[in-house]
C-alpha positions in Angstrom: 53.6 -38.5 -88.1 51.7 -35.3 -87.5 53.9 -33.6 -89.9 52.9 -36.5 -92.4 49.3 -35.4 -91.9 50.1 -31.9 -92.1 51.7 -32.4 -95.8 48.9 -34.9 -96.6 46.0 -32.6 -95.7 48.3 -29.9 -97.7 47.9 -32.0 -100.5 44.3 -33.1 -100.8 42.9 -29.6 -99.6 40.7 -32.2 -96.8 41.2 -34.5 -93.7 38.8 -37.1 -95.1 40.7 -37.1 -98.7 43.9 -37.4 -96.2 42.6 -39.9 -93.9 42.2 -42.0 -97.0 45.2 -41.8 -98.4 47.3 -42.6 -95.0 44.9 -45.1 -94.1 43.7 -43.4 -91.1 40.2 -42.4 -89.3 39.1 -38.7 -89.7 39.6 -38.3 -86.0 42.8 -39.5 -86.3 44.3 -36.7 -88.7 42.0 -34.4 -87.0 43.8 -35.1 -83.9 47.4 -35.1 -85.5 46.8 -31.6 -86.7 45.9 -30.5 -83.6 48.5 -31.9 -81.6 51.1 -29.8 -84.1 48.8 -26.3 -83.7 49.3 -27.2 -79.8 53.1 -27.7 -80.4 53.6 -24.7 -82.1 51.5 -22.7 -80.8 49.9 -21.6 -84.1 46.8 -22.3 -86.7 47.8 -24.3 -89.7 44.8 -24.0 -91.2 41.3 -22.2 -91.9 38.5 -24.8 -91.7 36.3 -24.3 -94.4 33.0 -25.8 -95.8 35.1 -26.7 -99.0 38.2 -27.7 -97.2 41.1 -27.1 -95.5 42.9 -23.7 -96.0 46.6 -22.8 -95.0 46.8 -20.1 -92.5 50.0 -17.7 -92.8 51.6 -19.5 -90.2 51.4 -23.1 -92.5 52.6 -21.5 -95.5 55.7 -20.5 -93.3 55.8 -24.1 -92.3 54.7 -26.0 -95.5 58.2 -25.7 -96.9 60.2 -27.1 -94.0 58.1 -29.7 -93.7 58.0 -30.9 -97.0 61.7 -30.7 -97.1 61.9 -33.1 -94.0 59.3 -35.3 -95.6 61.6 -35.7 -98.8 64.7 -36.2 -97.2 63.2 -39.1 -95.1 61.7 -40.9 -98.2 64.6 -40.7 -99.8 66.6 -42.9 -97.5 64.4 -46.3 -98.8 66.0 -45.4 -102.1 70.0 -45.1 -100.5 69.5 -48.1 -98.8 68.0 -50.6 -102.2 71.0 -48.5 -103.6 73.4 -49.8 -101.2 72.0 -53.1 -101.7 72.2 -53.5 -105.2 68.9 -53.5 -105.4 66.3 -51.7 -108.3 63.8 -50.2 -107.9 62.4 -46.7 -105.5 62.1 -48.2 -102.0 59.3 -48.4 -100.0 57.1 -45.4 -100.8 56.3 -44.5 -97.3 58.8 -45.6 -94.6 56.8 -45.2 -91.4 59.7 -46.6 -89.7 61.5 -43.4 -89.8 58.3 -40.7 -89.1 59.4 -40.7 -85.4 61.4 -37.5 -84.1 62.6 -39.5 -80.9 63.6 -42.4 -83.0 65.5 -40.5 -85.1 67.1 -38.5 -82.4 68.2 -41.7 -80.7 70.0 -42.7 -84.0 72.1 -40.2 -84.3 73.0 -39.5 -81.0 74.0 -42.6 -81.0 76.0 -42.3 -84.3 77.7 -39.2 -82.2 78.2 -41.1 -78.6 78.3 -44.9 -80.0 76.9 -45.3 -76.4 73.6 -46.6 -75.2 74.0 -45.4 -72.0 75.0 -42.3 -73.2 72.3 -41.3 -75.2 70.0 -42.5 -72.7 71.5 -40.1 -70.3 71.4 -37.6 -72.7 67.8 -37.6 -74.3 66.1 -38.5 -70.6 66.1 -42.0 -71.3 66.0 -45.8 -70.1 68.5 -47.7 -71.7 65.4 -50.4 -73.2 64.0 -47.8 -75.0 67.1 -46.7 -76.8 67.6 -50.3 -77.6 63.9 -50.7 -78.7 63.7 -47.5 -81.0 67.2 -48.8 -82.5 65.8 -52.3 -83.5 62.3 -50.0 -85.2 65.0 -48.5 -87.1 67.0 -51.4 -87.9 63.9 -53.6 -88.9 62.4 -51.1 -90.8 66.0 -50.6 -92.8 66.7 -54.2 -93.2 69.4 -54.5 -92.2 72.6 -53.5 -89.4 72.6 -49.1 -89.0 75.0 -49.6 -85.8 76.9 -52.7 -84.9 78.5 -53.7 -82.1 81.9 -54.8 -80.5 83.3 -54.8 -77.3 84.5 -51.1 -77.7 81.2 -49.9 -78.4 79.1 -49.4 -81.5 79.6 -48.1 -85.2 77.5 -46.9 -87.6 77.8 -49.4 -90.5 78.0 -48.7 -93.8 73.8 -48.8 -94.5 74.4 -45.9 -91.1 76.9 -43.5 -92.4 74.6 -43.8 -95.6 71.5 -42.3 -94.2 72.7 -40.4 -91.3 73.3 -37.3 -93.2 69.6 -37.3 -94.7 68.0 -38.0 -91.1 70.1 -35.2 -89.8 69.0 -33.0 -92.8 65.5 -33.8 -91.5 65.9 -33.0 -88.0 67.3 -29.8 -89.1 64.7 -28.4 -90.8 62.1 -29.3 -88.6 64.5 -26.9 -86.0 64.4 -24.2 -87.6 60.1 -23.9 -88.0 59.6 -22.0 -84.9 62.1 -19.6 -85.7 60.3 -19.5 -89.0 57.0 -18.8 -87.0 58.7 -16.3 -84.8 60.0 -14.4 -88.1 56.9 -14.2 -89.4 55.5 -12.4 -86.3 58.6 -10.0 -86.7 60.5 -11.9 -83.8 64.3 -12.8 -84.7 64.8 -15.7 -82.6 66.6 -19.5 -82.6 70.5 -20.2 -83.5 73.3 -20.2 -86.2 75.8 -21.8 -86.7 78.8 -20.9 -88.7 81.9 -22.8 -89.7 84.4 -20.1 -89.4 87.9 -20.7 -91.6 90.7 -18.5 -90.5 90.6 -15.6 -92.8 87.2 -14.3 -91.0 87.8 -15.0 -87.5 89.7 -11.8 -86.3 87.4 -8.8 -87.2 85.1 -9.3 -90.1 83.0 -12.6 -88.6 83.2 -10.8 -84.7 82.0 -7.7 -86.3 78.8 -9.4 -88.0 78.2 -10.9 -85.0 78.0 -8.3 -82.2 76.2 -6.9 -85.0 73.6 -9.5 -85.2 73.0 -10.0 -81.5 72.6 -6.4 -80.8 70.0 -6.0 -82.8 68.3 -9.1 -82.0 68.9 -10.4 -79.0 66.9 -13.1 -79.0 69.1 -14.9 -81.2 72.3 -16.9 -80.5 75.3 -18.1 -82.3 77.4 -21.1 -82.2 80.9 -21.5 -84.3 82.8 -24.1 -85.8 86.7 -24.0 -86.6 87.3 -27.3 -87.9 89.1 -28.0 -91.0 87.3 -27.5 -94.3 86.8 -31.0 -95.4 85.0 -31.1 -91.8 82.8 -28.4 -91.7 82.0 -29.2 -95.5 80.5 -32.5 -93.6 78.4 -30.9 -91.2 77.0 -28.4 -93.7 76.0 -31.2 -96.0 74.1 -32.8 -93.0 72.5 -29.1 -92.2 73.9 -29.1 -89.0 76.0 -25.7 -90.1 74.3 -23.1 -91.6 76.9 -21.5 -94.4 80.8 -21.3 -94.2 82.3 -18.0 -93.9 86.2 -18.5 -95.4 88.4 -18.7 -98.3 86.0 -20.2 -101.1 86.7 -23.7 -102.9 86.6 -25.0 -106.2 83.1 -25.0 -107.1 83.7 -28.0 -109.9 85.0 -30.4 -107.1 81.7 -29.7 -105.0 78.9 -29.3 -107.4 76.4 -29.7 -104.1 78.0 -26.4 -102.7 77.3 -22.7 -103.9 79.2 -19.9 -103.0 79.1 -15.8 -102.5 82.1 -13.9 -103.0 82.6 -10.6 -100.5 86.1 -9.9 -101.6 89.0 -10.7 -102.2 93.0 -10.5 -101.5 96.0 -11.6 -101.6 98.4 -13.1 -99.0 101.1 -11.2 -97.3 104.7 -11.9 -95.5 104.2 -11.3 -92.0 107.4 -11.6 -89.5 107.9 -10.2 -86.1 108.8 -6.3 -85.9 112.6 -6.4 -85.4 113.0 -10.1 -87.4 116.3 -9.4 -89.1 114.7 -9.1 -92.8 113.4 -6.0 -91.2 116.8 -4.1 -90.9 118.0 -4.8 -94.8 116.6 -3.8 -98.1 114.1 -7.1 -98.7 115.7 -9.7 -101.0 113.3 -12.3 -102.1 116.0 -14.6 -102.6 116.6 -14.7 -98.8 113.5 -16.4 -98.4 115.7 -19.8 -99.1 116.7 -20.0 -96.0 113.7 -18.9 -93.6 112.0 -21.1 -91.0 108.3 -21.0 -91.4 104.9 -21.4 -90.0 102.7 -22.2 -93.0 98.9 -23.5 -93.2 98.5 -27.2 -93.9 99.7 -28.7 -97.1 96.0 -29.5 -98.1 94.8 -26.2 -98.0 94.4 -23.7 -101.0 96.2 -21.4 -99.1 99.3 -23.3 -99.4 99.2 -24.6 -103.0 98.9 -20.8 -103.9 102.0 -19.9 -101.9 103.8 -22.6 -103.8 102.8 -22.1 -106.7 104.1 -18.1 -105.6 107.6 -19.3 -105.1 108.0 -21.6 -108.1 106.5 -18.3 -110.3 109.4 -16.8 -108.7 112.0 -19.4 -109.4 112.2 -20.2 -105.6 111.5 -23.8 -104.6 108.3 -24.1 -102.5 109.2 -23.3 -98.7 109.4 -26.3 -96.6 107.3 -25.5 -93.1 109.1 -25.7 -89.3 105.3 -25.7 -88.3 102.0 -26.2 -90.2 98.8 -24.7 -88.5 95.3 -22.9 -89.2 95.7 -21.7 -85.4 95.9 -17.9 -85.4 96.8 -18.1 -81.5 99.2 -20.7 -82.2 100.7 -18.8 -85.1 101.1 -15.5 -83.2 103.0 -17.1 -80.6 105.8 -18.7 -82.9 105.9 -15.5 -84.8 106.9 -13.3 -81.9 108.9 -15.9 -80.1 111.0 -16.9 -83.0 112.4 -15.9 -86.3 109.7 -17.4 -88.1 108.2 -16.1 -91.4 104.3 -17.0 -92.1 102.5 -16.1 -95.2 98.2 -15.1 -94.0 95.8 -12.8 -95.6 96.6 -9.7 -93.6 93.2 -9.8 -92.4 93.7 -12.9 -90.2 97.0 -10.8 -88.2 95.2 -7.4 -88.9 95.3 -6.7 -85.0 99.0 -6.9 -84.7 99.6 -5.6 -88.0 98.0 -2.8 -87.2 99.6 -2.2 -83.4 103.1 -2.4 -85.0 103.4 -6.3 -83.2 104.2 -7.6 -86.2 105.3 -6.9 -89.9 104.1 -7.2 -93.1 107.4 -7.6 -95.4 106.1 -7.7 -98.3 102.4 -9.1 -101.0 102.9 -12.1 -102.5 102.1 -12.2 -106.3 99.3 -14.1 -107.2 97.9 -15.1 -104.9 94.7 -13.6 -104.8 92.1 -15.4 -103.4 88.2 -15.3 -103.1 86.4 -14.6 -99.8 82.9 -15.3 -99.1 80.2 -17.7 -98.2 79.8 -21.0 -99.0 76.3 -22.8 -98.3 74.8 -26.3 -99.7 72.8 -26.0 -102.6 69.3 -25.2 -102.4 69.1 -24.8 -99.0 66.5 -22.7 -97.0 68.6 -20.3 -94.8 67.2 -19.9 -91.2 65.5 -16.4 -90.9 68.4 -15.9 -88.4 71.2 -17.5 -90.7 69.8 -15.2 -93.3 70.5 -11.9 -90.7 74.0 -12.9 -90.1 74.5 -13.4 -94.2 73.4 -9.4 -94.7 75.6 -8.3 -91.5 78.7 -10.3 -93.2 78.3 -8.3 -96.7 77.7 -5.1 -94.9 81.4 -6.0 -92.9 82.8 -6.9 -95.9 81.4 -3.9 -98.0 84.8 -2.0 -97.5 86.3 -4.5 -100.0 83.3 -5.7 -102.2 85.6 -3.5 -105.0 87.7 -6.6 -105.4 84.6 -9.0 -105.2 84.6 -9.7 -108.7 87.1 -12.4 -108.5 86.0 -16.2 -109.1 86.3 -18.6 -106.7 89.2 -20.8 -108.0 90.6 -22.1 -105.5 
């Protein structure tokens, strides 16, 4: 609600003209203001005879805010959507202008405990219960239902859980926004880290980022693509550092290219292939440990071998797990096909081998981030350390993303 009266007062250049659009006393908005200066530590605005003025420090904030402000009226609109029903929704759904409340909800979309989240937000269980019926009431109808397993979100839940996390996440990232603008790097990031980038380029950025500011801190994901995909549309990642995607199948994701390669054979150093003159015809007849069928890394390695006149290799093992991999390849006479930079370590110490480039199968490298998004100041540091990492091959970064 305070940051309702911040945008308001924005808007209208006064608290009275404010007060009289939310319906509220002078002293009321007057107070709400405060409050937030008191939170953030921070003037919003210059009192004036003609008005209210933005200080520096609410022009950094204005954004954020109003971004959280639009991604909680929206959800009126998903839910008459959902419903079948015409029309905008509601055009101010005070029911969800509560950071607790909206906490609560998708904690408990996480836990699908009460007790849990009570536990975990400091808590009784009653007032979980009570801010989940606000919510519910306000909605119309069931976000979370219940069985004797625990709860669910329904289908009105899943619907606008991504825009109340969206929310919450930009109202995170204003006082490292604040901080930034005093010339302090502070606050998180979070990455979702694919394969490619987790040996040496994405370490690299990172000890590069934290040296320099050490007030800053980093947390990464290594879940599957169609996972952290999730998660970034909800803003609880920052950007994806990996192979890119198809940008046609995900028109609400953009992406930067750093460079690009191809994939390479890579077998232990004495595997037999090593001690004869490389036949790619022997490749018939090789166990492998090969990423997962969904991934673009795999439909360009069969659609290597059928270039080739060699049917598609069928995999002993299929894993994104660099550990994992490493292990079967020097225990066994396994074959793997990687972008050399994921094995560069043990390429490079002689551990393993690589036998041989695959042709085309050139891929694009880089960042992928949703679509309009505001990157933290932080997230926005770790972005320039990762192009400076991957300058060494930015000749190649020309390539499309078409995966």
């Amino acid at each position: 609600m305070q940051i309702r009266a911040f945008c308001q007062v924005v808007a209208h250049g006064s608290v009275s003209k404010a007060a009289d659009e939310l319906f509220r006393t002078q002293s009321a908005i007057t107070r709400a203001i405060h409050d937030l200066e008191e939170t953030l530590a921070a003037p919003l605005f210059e009192r004036h005879a003609g008005g209210m003025r933005l200080t520096d420090a609410g022009k950094c904030m204005l954004p954020r805010a109003e971004r959280a402000m639009a991604e909680l009226r929206l959800i009126p609109q998903l839910l008459a959507r959902l419903a079948g029903k015409s029309g905008r929704g509601e055009a101010e759904p005070l029911w969800l202008f509560n950071v607790r409340r909206l906490q609560i909800f998708v904690t408990l979309c996480q836990t699908r405990h009460m007790q849990s989240v009570a536990t975990q937000l400091g808590l009784s269980q009653p007032a979980v219960s009570a801010a989940l019926k606000v919510l519910e009431n306000g909605a119309q109808t069931v976000l979370l239902e219940r069985s004797p397993h625990g709860m669910a979100p329904s289908l009105a839940g899943r619907e606008i859980e991504p825009a109340i996390r969206r929310a919450l996440n930009e109202l995170r990232h204003i006082p490292a926004d604040l901080a930034a603008r005093k010339g302090i790097l502070q606050g998180s990031v979070r990455i979702g880290a694919l394969p490619l980038g987790r040996t040496r380029l994405l370490p690299q950025a990172i000890v590069r980022l934290t040296t320099r500011y050490p007030g800053v801190s980093v947390v990464t994901s290594e879940s599957a693509w169609e996972i952290l995909s999730a998660e970034m549309r909800s803003g609880d990642i920052d950007f994806i550092f990996g192979a890119l995607r198809d940008s046609e199948a995900h028109k609400d994701i953009s992406s930067e290219t750093l460079f690009a390669e191809e994939m390479v054979l890579v077998a232990r150093r004495d595997h037999p292939l090593t001690r004869q003159s490389f036949d790619w015809q022997r490749l018939r007849t090789a166990r492998w440990v090969l990423p997962r069928s969904a991934t673009p890394a795999r439909r360009l390695l069969d659609s290597c071998f059928h270039a080739m006149g060699i049917p598609a290799p069928d995999a002993v093992v299929e894993s994104g797990d660099l550990a994992l991999i490493r292990g079967l390849l020097r225990d066994s006479d396994m074959l793997t096909a990687v972008s050399a930079h994921q094995l560069e370590v043990e390429l490079a110490a002689g551990e393993l081998i690589a036998l041989a480039t695959l042709p085309d199968t050139r891929r694009a490298i880089g960042l992928s981030y949703r679509t309009g998004c505001l990157h933290s100041p932080a997230a926005e540091a770790l972005i320039g350390f990762l192009r400076e990492v991957c300058q060494p091959d930015a000749s190649q970064a020309d390539l499309p993303a078409t995966e």
